[in-house]
NULUM-260139 format. One record per residue (C-alpha): residue in one letter; x, y negated, z negated; residue number from 1. Coordinates in Angstrom, 1 decimal, padded with zeros to 4 digits. Layout:
<r rest="a" east="X" north="Y" up="Z" nr="NUM"/>
...
This chain:
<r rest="x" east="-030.0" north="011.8" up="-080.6" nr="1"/>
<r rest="x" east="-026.4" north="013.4" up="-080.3" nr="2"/>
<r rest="x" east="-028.5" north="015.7" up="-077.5" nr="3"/>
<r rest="x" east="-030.0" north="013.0" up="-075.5" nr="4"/>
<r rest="x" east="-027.1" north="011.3" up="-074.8" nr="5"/>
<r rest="x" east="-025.3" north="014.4" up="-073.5" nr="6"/>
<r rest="x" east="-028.1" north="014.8" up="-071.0" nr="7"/>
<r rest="x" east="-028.1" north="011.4" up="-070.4" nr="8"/>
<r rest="x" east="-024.2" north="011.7" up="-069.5" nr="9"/>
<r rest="x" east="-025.0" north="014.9" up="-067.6" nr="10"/>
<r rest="x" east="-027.3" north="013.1" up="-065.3" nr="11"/>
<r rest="x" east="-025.1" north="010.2" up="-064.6" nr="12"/>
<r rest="x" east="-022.4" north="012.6" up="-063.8" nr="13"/>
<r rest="x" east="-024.8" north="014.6" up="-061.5" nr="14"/>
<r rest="x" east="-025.7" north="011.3" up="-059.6" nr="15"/>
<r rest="x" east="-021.8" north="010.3" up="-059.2" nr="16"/>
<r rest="x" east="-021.6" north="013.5" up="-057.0" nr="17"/>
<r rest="x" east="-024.8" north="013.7" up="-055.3" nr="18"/>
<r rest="x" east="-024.3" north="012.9" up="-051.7" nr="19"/>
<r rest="x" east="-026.4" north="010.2" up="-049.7" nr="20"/>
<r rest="x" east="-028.6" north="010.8" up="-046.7" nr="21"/>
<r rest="x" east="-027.3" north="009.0" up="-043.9" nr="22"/>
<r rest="x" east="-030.6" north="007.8" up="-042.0" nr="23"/>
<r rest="x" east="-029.0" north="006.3" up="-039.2" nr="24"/>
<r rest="x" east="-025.7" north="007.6" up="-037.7" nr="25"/>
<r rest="x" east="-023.6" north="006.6" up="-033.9" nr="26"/>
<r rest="x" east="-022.5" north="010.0" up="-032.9" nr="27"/>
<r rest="x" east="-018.8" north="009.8" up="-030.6" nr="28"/>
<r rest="x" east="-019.6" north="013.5" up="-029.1" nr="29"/>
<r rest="x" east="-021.6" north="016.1" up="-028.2" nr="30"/>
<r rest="x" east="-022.0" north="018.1" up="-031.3" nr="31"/>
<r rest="x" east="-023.4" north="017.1" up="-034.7" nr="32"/>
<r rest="x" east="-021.5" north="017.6" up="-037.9" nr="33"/>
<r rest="x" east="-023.0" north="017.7" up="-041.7" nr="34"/>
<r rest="x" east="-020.8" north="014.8" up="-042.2" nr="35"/>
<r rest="x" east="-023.1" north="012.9" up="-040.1" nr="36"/>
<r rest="x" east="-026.1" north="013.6" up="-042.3" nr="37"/>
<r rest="x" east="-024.6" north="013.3" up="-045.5" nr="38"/>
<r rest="x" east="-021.9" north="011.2" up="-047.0" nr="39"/>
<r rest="x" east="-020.5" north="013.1" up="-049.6" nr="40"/>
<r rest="x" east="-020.9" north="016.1" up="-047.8" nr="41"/>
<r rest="x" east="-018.4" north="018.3" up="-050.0" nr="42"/>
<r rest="x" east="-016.5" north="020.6" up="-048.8" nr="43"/>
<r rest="x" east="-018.5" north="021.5" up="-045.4" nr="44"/>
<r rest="x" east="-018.5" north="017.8" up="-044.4" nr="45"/>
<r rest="x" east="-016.7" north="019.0" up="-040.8" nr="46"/>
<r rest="x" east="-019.0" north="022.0" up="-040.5" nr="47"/>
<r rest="x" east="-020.3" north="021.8" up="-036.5" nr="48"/>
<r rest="x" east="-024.0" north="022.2" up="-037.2" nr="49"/>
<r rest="x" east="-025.2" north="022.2" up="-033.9" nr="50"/>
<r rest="x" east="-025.7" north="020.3" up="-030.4" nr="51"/>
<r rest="x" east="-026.6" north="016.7" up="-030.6" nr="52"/>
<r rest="x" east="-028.6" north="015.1" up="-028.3" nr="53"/>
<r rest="x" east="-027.3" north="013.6" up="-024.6" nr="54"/>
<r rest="x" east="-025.7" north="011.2" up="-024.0" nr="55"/>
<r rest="x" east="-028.1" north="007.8" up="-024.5" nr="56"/>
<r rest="x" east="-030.5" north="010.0" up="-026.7" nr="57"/>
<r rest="x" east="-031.5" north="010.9" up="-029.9" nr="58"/>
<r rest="x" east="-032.7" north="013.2" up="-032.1" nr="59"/>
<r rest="x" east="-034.9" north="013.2" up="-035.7" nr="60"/>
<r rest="x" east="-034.7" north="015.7" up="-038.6" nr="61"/>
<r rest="x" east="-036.7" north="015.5" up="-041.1" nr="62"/>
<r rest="x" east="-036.7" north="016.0" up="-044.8" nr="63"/>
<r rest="x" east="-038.1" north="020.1" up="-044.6" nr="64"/>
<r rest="x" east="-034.9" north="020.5" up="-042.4" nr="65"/>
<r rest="x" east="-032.6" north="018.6" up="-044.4" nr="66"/>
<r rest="x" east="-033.7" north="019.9" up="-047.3" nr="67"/>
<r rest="x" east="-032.5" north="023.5" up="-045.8" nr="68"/>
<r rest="x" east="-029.4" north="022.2" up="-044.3" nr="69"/>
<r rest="x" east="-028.2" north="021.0" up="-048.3" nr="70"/>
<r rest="x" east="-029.1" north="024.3" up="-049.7" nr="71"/>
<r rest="x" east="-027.3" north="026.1" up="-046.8" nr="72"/>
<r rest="x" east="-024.2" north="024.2" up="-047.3" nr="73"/>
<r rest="x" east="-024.1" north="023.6" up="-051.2" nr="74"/>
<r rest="x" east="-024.8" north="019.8" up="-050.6" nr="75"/>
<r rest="x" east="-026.1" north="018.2" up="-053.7" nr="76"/>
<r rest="x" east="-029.0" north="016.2" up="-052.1" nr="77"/>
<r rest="x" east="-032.9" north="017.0" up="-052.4" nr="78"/>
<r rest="x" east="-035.1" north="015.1" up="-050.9" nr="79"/>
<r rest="x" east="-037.8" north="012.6" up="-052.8" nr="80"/>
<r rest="x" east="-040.1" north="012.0" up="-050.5" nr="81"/>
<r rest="x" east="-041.7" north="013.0" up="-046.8" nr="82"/>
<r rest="x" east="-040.9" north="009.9" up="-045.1" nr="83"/>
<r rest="x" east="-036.6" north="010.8" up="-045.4" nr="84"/>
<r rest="x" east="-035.6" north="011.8" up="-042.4" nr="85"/>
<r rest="x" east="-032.3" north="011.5" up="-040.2" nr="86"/>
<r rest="x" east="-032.0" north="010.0" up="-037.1" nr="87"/>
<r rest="x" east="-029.0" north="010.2" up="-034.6" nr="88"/>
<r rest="x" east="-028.3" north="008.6" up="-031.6" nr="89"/>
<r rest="x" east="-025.3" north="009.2" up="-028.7" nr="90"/>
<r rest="x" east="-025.1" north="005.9" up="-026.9" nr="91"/>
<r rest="x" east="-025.0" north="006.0" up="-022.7" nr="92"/>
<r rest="x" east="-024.6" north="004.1" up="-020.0" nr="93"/>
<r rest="x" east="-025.4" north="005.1" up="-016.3" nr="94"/>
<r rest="x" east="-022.7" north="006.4" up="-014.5" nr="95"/>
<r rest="x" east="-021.7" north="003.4" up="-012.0" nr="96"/>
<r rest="x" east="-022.6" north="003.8" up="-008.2" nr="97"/>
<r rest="x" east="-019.0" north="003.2" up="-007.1" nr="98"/>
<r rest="x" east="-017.4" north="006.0" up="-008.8" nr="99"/>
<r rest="x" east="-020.1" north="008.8" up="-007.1" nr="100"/>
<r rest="x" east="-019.1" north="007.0" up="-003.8" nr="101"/>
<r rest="x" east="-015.7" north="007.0" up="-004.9" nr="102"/>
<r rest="x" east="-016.0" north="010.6" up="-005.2" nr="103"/>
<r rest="x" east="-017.8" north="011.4" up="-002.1" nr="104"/>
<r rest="x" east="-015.0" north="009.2" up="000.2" nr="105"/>
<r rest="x" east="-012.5" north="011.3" up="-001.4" nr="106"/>
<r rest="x" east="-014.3" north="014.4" up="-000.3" nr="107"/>
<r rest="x" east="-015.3" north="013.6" up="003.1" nr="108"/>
<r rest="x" east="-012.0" north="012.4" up="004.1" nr="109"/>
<r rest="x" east="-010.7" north="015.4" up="002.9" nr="110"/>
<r rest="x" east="-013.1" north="017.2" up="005.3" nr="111"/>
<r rest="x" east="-011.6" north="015.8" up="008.4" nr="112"/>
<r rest="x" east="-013.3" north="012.2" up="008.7" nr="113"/>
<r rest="x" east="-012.1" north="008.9" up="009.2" nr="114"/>
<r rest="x" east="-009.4" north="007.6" up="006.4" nr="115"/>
<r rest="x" east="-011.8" north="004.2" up="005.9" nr="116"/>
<r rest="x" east="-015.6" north="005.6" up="005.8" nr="117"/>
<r rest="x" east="-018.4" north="003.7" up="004.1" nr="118"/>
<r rest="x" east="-020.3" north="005.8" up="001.8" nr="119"/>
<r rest="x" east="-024.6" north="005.0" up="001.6" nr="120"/>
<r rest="x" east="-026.0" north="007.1" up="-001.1" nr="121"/>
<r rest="x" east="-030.0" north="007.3" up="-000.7" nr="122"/>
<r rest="x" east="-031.5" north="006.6" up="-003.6" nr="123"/>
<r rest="x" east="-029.0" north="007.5" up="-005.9" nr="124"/>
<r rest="x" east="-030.5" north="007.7" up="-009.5" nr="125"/>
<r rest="x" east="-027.0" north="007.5" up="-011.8" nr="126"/>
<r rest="x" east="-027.0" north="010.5" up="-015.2" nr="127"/>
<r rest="x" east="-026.6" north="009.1" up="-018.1" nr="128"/>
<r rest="x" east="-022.5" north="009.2" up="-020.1" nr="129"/>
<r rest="x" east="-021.1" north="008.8" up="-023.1" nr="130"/>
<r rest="x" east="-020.9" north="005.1" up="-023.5" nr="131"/>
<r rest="x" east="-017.5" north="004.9" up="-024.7" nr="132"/>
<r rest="x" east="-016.2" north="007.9" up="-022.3" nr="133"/>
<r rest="x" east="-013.7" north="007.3" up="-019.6" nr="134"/>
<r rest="x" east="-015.2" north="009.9" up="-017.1" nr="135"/>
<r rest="x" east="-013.7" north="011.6" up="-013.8" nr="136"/>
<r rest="x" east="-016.1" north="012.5" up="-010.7" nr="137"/>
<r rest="x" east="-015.2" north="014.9" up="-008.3" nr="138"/>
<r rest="x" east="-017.1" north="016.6" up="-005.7" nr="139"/>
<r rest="x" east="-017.9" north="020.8" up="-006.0" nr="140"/>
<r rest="x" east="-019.2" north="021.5" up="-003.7" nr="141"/>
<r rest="x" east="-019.9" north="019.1" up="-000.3" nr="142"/>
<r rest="x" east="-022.3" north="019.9" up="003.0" nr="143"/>
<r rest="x" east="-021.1" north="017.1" up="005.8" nr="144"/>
<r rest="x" east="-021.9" north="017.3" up="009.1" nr="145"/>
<r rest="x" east="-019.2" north="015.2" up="011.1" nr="146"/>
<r rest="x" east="-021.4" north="014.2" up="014.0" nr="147"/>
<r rest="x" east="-024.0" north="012.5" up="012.3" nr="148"/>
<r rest="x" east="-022.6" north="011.6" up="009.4" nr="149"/>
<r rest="x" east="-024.9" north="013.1" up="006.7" nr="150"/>
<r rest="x" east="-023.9" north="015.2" up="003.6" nr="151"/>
<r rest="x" east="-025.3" north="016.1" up="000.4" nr="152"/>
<r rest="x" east="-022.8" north="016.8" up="-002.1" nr="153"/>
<r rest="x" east="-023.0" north="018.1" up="-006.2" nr="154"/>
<r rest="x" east="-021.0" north="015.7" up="-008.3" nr="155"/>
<r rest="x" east="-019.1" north="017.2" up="-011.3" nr="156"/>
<r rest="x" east="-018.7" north="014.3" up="-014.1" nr="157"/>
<r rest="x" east="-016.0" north="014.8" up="-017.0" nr="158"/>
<r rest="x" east="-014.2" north="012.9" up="-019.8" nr="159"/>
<r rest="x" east="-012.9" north="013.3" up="-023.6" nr="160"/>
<r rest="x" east="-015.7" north="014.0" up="-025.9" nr="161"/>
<r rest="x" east="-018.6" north="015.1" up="-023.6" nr="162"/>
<r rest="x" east="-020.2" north="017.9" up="-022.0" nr="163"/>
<r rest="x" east="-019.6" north="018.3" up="-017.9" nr="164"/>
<r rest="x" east="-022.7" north="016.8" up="-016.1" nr="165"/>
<r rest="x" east="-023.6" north="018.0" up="-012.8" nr="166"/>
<r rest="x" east="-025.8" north="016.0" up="-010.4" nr="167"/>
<r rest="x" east="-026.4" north="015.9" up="-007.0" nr="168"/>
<r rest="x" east="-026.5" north="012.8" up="-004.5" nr="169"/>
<r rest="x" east="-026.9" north="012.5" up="-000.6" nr="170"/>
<r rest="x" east="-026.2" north="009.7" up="001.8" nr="171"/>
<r rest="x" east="-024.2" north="009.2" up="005.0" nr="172"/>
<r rest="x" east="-020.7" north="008.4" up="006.1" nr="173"/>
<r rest="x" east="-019.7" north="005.7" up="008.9" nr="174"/>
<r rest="x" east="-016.3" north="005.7" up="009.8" nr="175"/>
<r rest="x" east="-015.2" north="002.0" up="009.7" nr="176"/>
<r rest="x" east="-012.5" north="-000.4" up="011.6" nr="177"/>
<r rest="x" east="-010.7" north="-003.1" up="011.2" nr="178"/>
<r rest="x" east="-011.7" north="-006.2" up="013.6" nr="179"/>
<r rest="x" east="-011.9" north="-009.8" up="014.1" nr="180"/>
<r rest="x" east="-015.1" north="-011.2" up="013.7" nr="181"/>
<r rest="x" east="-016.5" north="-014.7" up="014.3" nr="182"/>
<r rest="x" east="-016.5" north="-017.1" up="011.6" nr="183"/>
<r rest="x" east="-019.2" north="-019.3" up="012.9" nr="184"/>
<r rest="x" east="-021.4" north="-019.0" up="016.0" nr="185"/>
<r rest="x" east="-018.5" north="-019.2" up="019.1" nr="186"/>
<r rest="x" east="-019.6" north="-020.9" up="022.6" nr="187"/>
<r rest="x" east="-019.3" north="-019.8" up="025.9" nr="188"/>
<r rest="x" east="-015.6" north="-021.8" up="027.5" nr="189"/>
<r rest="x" east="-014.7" north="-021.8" up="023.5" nr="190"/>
<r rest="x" east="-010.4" north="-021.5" up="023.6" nr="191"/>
<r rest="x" east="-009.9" north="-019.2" up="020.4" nr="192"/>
<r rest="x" east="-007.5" north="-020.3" up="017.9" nr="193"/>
<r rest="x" east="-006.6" north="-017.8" up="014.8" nr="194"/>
<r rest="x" east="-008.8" north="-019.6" up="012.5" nr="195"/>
<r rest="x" east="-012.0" north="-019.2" up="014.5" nr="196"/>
<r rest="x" east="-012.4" north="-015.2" up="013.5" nr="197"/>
<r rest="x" east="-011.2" north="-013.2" up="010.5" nr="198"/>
<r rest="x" east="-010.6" north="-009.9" up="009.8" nr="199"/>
<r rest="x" east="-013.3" north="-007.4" up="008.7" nr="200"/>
<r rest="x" east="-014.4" north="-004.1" up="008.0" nr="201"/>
<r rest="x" east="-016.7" north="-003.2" up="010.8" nr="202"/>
<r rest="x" east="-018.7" north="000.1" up="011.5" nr="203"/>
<r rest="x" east="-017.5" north="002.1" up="014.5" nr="204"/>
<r rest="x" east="-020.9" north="002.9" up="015.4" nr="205"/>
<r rest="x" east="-022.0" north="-000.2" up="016.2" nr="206"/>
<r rest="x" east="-018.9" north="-000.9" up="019.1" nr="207"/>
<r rest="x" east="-020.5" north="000.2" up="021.7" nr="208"/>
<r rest="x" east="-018.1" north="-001.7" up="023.6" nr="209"/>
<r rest="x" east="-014.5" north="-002.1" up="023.3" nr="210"/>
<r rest="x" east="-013.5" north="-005.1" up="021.1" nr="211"/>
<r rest="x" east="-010.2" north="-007.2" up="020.2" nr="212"/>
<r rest="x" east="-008.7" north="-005.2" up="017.4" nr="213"/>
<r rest="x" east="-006.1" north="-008.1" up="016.6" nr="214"/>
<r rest="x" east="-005.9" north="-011.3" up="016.0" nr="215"/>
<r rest="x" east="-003.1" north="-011.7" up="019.0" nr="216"/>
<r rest="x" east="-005.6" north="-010.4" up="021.5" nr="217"/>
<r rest="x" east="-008.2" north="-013.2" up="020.9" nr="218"/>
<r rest="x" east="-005.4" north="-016.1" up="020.3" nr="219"/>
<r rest="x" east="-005.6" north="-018.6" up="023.2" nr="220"/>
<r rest="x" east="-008.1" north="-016.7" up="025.2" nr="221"/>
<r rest="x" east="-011.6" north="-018.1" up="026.3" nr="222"/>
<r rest="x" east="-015.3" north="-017.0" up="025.8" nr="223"/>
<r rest="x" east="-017.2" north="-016.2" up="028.6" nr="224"/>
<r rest="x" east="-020.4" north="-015.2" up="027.2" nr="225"/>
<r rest="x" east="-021.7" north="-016.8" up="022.9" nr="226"/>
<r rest="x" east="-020.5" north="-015.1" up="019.9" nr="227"/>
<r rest="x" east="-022.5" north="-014.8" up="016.6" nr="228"/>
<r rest="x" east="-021.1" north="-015.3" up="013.8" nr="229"/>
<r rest="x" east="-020.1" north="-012.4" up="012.2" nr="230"/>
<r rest="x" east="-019.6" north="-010.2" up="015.2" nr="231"/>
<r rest="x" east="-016.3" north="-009.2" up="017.0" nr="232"/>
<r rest="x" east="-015.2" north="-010.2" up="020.5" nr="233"/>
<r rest="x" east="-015.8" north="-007.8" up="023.4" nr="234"/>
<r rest="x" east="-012.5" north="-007.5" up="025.7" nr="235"/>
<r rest="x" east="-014.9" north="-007.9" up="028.4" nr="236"/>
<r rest="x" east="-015.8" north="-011.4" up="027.0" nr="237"/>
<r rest="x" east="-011.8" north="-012.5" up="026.7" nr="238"/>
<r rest="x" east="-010.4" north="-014.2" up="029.8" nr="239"/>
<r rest="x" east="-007.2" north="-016.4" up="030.4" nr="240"/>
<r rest="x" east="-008.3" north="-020.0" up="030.0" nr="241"/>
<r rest="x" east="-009.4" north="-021.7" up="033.2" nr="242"/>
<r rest="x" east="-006.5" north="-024.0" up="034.4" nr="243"/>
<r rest="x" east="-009.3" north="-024.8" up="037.6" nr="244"/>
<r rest="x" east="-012.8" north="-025.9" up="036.8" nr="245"/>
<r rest="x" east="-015.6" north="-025.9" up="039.3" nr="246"/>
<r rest="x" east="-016.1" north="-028.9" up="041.5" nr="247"/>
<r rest="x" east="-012.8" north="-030.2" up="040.2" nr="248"/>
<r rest="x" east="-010.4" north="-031.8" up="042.8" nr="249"/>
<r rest="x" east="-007.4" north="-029.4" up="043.1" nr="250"/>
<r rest="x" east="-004.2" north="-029.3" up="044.6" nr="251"/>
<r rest="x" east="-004.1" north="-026.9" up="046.9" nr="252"/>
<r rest="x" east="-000.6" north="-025.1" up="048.9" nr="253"/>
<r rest="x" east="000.0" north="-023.3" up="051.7" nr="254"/>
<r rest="x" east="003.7" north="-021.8" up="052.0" nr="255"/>
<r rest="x" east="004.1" north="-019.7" up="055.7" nr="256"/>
<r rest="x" east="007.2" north="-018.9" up="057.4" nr="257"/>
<r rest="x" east="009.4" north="-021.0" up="054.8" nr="258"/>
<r rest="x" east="007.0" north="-024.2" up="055.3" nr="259"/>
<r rest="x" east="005.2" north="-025.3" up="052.3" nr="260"/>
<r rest="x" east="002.1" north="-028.0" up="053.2" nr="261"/>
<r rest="x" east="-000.1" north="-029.8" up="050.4" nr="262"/>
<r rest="x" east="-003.4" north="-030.9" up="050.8" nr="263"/>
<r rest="x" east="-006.2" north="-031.4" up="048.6" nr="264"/>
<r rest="x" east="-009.5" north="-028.9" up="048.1" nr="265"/>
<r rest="x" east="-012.8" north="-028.6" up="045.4" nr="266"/>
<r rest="x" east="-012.8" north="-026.0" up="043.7" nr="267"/>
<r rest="x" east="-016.0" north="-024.0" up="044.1" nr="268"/>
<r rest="x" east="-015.0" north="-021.6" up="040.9" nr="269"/>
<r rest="x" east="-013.5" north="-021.6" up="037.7" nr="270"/>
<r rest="x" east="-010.2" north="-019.6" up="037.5" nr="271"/>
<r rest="x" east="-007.3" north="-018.7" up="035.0" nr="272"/>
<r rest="x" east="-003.9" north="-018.6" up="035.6" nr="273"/>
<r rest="x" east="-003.7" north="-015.9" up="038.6" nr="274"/>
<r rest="x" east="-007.5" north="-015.5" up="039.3" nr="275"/>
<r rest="x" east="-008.4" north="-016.0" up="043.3" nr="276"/>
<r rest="x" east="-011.1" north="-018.5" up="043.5" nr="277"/>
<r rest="x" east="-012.9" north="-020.7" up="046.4" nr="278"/>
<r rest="x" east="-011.7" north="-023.6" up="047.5" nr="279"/>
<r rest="x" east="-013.1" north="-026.0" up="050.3" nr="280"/>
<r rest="x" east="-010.6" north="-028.6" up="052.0" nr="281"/>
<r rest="x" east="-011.3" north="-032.0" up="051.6" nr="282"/>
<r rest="x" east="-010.5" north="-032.7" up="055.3" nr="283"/>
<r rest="x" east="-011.2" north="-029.7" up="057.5" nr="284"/>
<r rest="x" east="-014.4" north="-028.7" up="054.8" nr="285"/>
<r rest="x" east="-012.7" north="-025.5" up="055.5" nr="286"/>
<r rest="x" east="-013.5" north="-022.0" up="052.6" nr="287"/>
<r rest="x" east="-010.9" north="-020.7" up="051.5" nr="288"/>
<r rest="x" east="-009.5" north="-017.9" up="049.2" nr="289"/>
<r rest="x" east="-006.9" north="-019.7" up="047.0" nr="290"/>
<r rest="x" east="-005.0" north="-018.0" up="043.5" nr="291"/>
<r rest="x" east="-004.7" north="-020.7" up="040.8" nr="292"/>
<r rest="x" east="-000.9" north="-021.4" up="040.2" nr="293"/>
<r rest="x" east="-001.4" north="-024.3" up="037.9" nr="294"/>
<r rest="x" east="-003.6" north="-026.9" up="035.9" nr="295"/>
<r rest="x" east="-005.5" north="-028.2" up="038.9" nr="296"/>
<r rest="x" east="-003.3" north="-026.1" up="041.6" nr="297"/>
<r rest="x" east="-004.0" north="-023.2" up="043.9" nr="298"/>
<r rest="x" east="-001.6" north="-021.4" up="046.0" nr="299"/>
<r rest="x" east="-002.8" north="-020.2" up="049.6" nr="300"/>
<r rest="x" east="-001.1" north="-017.6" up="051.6" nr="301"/>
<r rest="x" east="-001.1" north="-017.4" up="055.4" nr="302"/>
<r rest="x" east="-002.5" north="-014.0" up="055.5" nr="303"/>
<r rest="x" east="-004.8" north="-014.8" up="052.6" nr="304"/>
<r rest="x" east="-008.8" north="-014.1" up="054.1" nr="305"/>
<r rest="x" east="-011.4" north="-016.9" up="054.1" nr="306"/>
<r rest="x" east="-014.1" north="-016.9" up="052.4" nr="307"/>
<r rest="x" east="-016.3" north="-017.5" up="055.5" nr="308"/>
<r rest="x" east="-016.0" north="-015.1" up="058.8" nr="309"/>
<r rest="x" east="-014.4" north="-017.8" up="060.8" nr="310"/>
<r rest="x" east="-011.8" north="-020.0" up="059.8" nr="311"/>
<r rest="x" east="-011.6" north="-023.3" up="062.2" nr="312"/>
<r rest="x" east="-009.6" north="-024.2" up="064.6" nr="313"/>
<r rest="x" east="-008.1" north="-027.3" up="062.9" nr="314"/>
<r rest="x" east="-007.2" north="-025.6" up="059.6" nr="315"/>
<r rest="x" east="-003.6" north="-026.1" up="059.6" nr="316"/>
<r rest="x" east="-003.8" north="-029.3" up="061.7" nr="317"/>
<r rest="x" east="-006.6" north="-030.5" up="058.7" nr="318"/>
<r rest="x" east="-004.6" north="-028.6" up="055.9" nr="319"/>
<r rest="x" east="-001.4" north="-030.7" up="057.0" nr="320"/>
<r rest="x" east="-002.4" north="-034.3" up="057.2" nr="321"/>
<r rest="x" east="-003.4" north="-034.3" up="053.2" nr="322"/>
């Protein structure tokens, strides 16, 4: 009797220092230890036994390997059936687009492009890190070609606690401006105020035409041709504000050898402040070249040219009665 209990004690003590198989275990790096097989691992618990799997992958042992690794390392486990196994896993998430594209920019400008480019990546398939890693991206090794724009580029990716991961991505490179754009759809005679545009990245590709750059080039100019919305304003498109609309009634002055006449005309054009338009006097039906001085007042010279060959006889006779 005295016998069986001292097995009996024997065997409880040998179970209070067996170790357990761990059949699930969240690895935090690259490598697998024993510790993350057993618990009560002993004295070999921080013994690297190998690489793990990558990051968002795992791996299986089963009981034939664990069986080995125990007797390798003088861990007091054995297993009791096939079916034990060991699984590990490494979470990962997919490295985000932004910090390849970060890395590119950072590359390219460093190349001799624009300081604001807009990185496209063609289809960009992101590796896999360590979920919990806060990783780096730089660029080894970069081909750009500065007139079109294209490059393909192999991205190093590093952080605490994981293996370097190399991929490679391709795209192109726009430089890009700064511009005012049209908040809504603008119309042709449209004043601009500072609240009809914002400012917006725009590609420098598509200008084929020189455009406003600031918001004090557009302010209190007019639209000659529409706008979409969206899409900056050509300098081509800007002009001063007409001050003379066509077929108005103006008033028109003649100032020659110190006398300064009046007389009515219709204007036959729209001008701004300073534009030379056509006029036609109200009395003598006269054409005339005339520059806009005023809201609703032209200025003509005496050695101004008319608009037809011939000016008539009456003209300053016709010009002076108004």
């Amino acid at each position: 009797m005295r016998i069986l209990v001292c097995l009996f004690a024997v065997l409880i003590c040998g179970r209070a220092e067996a170790a357990a198989l761990r059949s699930m275990t969240t690895l935090h790096g690259p490598n697998v230890f024993l510790k993350d097989l057993f618990d009560d691992a002993g004295a070999n618990a921080d013994r690297v036994l190998g690489p793990g799997p990558e990051p968002g992958g795992r791996i299986i042992i089963e009981a034939a390997q664990l069986n080995a690794i125990a007797r390798q390392y003088n861990v007091a486990w054995r297993s009791v059936s096939r079916a034990d196994r060991a699984v590990l896993e490494w979470p990962g998430r997919p490295m985000r687009r932004e910090e390849a594209i970060e890395a590119v920019r950072t590359a390219i400008t460093a190349a001799g492009a624009a300081d604001d480019v807009d990185i496209e990546l063609a289809g960009f398939s992101p590796p896999l890190i360590p979920a919990e890693a806060i990783s780096a991206s730089t660029v080894a090794q970069l081909d750009y070609n500065s007139n079109t724009g294209r490059f393909t580029a192999r991205l190093s990716v590093t952080g605490e606690n994981m293996n370097p991961i190399d991929t490679r991505v391709s795209g192109r490179a726009e430089a890009m401006v700064e511009a005012p754009v049209a908040l809504t759809r603008l119309l042709p005679q449209t004043v601009l105020r500072p609240d009809d545009v914002r400012i917006a990245r725009v590609r420098s590709a598509a200008l084929q035409n020189e455009v406003a750059r600031s918001i004090d080039q557009i302010a209190g100019m007019q639209l000659r041709r529409p706008v979409p919305a969206g899409q900056p304003l050509r300098l081509a498109d800007l002009v001063q504000p007409s001050l003379v609309q066509r077929g108005s009634i103006v008033r028109m002055e003649l100032s020659a050898a110190g006398l300064s006449l009046t007389g009515q005309a219709t204007a036959l054009d729209d001008g701004a402040e300073g534009e030379k338009i056509r006029v036609q006097n109200l009395n003598s039906h006269a054409f005339l070249y005339a520059r806009v001085v005023g809201p609703g007042q032209v200025r003509v010279t005496a050695d101004a040219p008319p608009a037809l060959a011939a000016v008539p006889a009456r003209f300053d006779r016709g010009l002076g009665s108004q």
